[in-house]
C-alpha positions in Angstrom: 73.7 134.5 149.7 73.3 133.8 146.0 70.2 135.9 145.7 72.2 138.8 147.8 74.8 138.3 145.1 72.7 138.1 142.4 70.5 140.9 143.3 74.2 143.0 142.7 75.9 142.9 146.0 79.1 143.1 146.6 80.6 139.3 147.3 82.5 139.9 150.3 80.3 142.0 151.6 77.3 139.4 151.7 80.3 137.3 153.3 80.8 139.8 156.0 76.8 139.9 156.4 76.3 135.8 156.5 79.9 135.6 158.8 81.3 133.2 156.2 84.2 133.4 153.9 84.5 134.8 150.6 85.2 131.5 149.1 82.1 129.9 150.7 80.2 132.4 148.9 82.0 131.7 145.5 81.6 128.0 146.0 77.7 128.2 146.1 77.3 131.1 143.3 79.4 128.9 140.9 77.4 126.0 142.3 74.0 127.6 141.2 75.3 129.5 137.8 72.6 129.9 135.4 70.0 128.2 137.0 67.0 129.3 139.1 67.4 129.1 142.9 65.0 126.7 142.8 66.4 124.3 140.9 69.7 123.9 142.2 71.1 121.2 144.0 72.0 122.3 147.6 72.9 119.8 149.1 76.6 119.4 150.3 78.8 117.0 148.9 82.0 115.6 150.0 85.7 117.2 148.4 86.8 115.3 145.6 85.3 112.9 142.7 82.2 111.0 143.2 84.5 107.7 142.2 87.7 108.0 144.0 90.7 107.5 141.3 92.0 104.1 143.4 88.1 102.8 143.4 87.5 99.6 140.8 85.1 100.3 138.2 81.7 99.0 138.6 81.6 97.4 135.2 85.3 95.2 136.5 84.1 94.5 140.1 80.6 92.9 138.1 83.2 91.0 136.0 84.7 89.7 139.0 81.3 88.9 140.7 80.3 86.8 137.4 83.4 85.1 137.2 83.4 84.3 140.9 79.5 82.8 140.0 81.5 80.8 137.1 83.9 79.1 138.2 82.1 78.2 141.5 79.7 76.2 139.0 81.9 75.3 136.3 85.3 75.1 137.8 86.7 71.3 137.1 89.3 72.5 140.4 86.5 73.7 142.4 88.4 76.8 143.5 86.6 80.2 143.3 88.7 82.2 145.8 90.4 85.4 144.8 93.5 84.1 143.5 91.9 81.8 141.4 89.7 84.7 139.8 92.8 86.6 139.1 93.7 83.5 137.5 90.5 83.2 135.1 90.6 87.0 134.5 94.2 86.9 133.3 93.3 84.0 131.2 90.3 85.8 129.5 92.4 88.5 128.6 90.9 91.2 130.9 92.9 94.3 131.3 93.4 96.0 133.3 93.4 92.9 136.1 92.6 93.9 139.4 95.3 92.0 142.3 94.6 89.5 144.4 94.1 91.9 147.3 91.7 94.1 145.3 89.7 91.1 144.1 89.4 90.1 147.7 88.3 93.8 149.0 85.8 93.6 146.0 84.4 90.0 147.4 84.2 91.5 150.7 82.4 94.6 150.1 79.9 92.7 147.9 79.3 90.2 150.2 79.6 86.8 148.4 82.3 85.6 150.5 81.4 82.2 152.2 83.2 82.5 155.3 81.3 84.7 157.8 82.8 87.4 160.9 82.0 85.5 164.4 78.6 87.2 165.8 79.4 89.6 168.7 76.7 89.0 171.1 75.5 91.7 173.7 76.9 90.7 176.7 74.4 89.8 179.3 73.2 92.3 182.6 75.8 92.5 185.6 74.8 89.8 187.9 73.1 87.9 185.4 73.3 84.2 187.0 70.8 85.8 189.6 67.3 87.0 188.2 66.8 88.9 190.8 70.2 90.7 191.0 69.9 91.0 187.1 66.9 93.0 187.3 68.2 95.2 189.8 65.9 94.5 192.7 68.7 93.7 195.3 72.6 94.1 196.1 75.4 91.9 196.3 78.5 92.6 197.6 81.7 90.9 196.1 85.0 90.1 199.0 88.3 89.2 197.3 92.1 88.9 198.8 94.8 90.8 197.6 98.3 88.4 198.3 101.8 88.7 198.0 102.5 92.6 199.3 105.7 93.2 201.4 106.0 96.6 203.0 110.1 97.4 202.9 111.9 96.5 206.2 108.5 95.6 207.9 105.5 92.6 207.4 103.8 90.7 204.4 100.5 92.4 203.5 97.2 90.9 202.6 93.9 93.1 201.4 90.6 92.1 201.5 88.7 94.6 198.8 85.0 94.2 198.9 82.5 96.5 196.4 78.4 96.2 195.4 77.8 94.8 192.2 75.3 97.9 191.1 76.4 101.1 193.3 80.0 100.3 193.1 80.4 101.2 197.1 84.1 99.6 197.6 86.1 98.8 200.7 89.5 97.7 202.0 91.1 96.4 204.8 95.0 96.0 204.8 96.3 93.8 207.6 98.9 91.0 208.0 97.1 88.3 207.1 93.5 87.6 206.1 91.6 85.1 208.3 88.2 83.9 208.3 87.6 85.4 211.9 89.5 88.8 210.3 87.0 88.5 207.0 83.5 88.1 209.2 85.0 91.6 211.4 85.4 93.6 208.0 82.1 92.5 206.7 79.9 92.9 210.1 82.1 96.4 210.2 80.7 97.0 206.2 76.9 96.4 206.8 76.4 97.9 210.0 77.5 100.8 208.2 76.1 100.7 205.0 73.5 97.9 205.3 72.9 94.3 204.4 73.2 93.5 200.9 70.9 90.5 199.5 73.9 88.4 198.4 77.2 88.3 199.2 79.6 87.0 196.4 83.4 85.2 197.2 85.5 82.8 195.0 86.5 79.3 196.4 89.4 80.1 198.9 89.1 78.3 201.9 88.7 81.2 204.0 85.5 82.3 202.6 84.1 78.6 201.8 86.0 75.9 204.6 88.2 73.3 204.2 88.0 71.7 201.3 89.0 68.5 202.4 85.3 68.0 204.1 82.2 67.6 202.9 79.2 69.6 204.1 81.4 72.1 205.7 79.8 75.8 206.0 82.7 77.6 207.4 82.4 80.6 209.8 81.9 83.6 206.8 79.3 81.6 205.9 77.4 80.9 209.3 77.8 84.9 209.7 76.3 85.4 205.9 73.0 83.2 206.8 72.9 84.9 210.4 72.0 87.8 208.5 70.1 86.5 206.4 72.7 87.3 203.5 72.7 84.5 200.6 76.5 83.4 200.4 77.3 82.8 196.3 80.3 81.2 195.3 81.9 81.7 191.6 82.7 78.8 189.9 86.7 77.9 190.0 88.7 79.1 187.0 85.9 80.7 185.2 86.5 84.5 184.0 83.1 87.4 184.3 82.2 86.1 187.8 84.9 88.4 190.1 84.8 90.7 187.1 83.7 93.8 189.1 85.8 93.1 192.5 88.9 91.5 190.0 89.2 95.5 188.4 89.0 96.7 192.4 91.6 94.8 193.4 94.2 95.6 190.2 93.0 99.6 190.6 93.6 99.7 194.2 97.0 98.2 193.8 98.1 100.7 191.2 96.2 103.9 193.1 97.2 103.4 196.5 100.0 100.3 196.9 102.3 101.0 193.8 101.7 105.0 193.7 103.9 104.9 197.4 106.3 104.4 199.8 104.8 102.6 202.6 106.4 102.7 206.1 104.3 100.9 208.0 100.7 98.8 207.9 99.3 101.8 210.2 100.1 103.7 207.1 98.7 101.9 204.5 96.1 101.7 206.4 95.7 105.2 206.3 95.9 105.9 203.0 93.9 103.3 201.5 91.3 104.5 203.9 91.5 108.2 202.1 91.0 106.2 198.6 88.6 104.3 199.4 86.4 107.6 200.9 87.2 109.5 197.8 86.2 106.5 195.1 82.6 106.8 197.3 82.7 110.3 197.2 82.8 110.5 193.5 80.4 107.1 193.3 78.1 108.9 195.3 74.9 108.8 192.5 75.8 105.9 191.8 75.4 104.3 195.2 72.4 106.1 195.9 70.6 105.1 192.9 71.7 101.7 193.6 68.9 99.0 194.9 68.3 99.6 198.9 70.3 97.6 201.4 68.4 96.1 204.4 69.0 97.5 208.0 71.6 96.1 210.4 69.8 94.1 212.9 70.2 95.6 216.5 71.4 93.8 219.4 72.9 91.2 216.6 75.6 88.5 217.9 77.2 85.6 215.8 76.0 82.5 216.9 78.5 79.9 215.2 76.7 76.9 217.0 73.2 78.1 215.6 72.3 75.6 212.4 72.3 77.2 209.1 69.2 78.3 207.9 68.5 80.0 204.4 70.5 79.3 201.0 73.4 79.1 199.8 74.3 79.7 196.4 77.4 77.4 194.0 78.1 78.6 190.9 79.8 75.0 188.7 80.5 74.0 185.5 79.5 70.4 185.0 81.6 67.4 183.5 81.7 65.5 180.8 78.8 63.4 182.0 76.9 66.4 183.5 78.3 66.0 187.0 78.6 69.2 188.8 80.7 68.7 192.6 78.7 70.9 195.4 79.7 71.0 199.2 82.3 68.1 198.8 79.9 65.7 196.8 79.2 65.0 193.4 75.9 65.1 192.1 74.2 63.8 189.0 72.5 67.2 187.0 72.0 66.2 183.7 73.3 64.1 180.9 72.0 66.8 178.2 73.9 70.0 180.1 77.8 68.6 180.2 80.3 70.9 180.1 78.2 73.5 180.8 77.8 75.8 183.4 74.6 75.6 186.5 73.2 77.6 189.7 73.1 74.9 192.5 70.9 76.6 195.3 71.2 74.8 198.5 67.8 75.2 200.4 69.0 74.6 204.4 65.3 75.1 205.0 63.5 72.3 202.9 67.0 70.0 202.6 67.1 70.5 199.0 70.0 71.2 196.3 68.3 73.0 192.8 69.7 73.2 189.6 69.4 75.8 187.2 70.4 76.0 183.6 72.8 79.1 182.7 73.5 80.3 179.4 75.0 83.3 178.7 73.9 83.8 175.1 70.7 83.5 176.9 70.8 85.3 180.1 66.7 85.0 180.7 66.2 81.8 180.3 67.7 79.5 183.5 65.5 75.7 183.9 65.4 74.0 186.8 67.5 70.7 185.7 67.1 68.4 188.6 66.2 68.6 192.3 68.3 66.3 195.0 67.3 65.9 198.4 70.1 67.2 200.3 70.7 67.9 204.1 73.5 68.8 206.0 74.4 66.5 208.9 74.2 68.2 212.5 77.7 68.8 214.6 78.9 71.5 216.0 81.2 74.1 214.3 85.0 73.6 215.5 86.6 77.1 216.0 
């Protein structure tokens, strides 16, 4: 454009040719006055002064860097803060004297102050308390109960939401009231249709775990888990990340389908809760299929609630103060080095065994066997 100018060109004209404005043309014409093109400086620089007008000047934020360095050393009150810069500068006669505030920005930006911003960590992989979930080689599917829901004029509602931890494939059942003989119907219903997951996540209500009130106890969801060779996991009680995924299912399905409408009846709720839950799968549908593969439905499968549990099952626990962590109604003895801290007790049926693992967050890779306990669950027959 300056050459086209230069060469005698009209200005707007080379503005027309270049499909920029006029002044654009005048800005870099001026920009390059009396100097050869290639000698000019082109690149583009931001509107206004090179120092904004409010900035410090270099030479007073030095001063207050060096007086900072001073007074740390010399100061008979120990203080170096802002304020007592401010103080100092005042006292030396500086002027003009920055304000506290400024003198603070100036400490920041400079980096000297002593106190440090807390370290924000990347949070670790979905499913992280599991290596093999964590690296994305299997599913698991998390169950939660939605409580509390009244339909006008008619009966209390429970839900019970379920979703995979990696393909996000959700689903819901609304009925009076959640049982463990109603929760073992939904999930046969969910894996026959869309396979069996590796491991299948609940919290610590009774109807997914037992009484409580027992030791030993593997309650019916559970004898239907490990007849399928599904690893149950429980999360540890009060403890926030665990039910992350199936937590955010639970407060979006009561907002999309339960507080969006009038419900007359269960049958209807029932009917439109179905609808969302096709269309959330519909629009997770790459999702779910990139998601790890699910294993076939057995054929010719029945529950056998007499059979003795066979396989693992999986406790999430935070240990106490003395490195205690409480698993199927006793309390074992991990470690005294690991209190307060969190561990993945696997309970091998097989070998009558109860592992300990380390977990750690801030390191998600890294999980230690702690302590092995020989462990076996007496034999009785399940009540129904």
């Amino acid at each position: 454009m300056v050459a086209a100018v230069r060469r005698g060109e009209a200005l707007r004209a080379v503005a027309r040719r270049f499909g920029v404005a006029p002044s654009t043309v005048q800005l870099w014409v001026v920009r390059a006055a009396g100097r050869r093109l290639d000698r000019v400086d082109w690149a583009d620089r931001p509107d206004g002064p090179r120092c904004p007008a409010n900035r410090t000047p270099q030479d007073l934020e030095d001063l207050v860097i060096a007086t900072r360095t001073e007074l740390r050393h010399a100061s008979d009150l120990g203080e170096f803060g802002a304020r007592a810069i401010h103080a100092a500068l005042e006292a030396q006669g500086t002027r003009p004297v920055p304000s506290v505030r400024s003198i603070g920005r100036i400490l920041d930006r400079r980096g000297v102050l002593d106190g440090r911003r807390r370290t924000r960590r990347k949070a670790p992989p979905p499913g992280w308390y599991l290596p093999d979930i964590a690296a994305r080689g299997v599913e698991l599917d998390s169950f939660d109960i939605v409580e509390g829901l009244v339909i006008k004029g008619g009966p209390h509602v429970e839900v019970l939401n379920a979703i995979s931890l990696h393909g996000g494939l959700v689903g819901s059942w609304p009925m009076e009231v959640v049982t463990a003989k109603a929760a073992v119907e939904a999930l046969i219903e969910r894996w026959r249709a869309s396979g069996l997951p590796a491991y299948a996540q609940f919290d610590n209500d009774t109807i997914f775990q037992g009484p409580h009130q027992y030791e030993d106890v593997v309650g019916r969801v559970m004898r239907a888990c490990l007849n399928l060779g599904v690893v149950p996991v429980f999360a540890p009680p009060r403890e926030v990340g665990f039910q992350a995924a199936i937590e955010s299912l639970n407060g979006r399905w009561q907002a999309k389908v339960w507080a969006r409408f009038e419900h007359e009846s269960l049958e209807g709720l029932k009917e439109r809760s179905s609808r969302y839950v096709a269309a959330t799968r519909l629009r997770s549908a790459a999702r779910i299929e990139a998601a790890p593969p699910r294993q076939p439905f057995p054929e010719d499968w029945a529950l056998d609630l007499q059979a003795p549990p066979r396989g693992r099952i999986v406790y999430l626990r935070r240990t106490g103060e003395t490195g205690v962590a409480e698993v199927l109604g006793h309390r074992f003895e991990v470690a005294p080095s690991w209190p307060n801290r969190l561990v993945r007790a696997e309970v091998d049926l097989d070998a009558g065994m109860i592992r300990f693992y380390a977990l750690r967050r801030r390191e998600p890779g890294h999980q230690p066997l702690l302590r092995e306990v020989a462990h076996r669950l007496p034999s009785r027959r399940f009540k129904e």
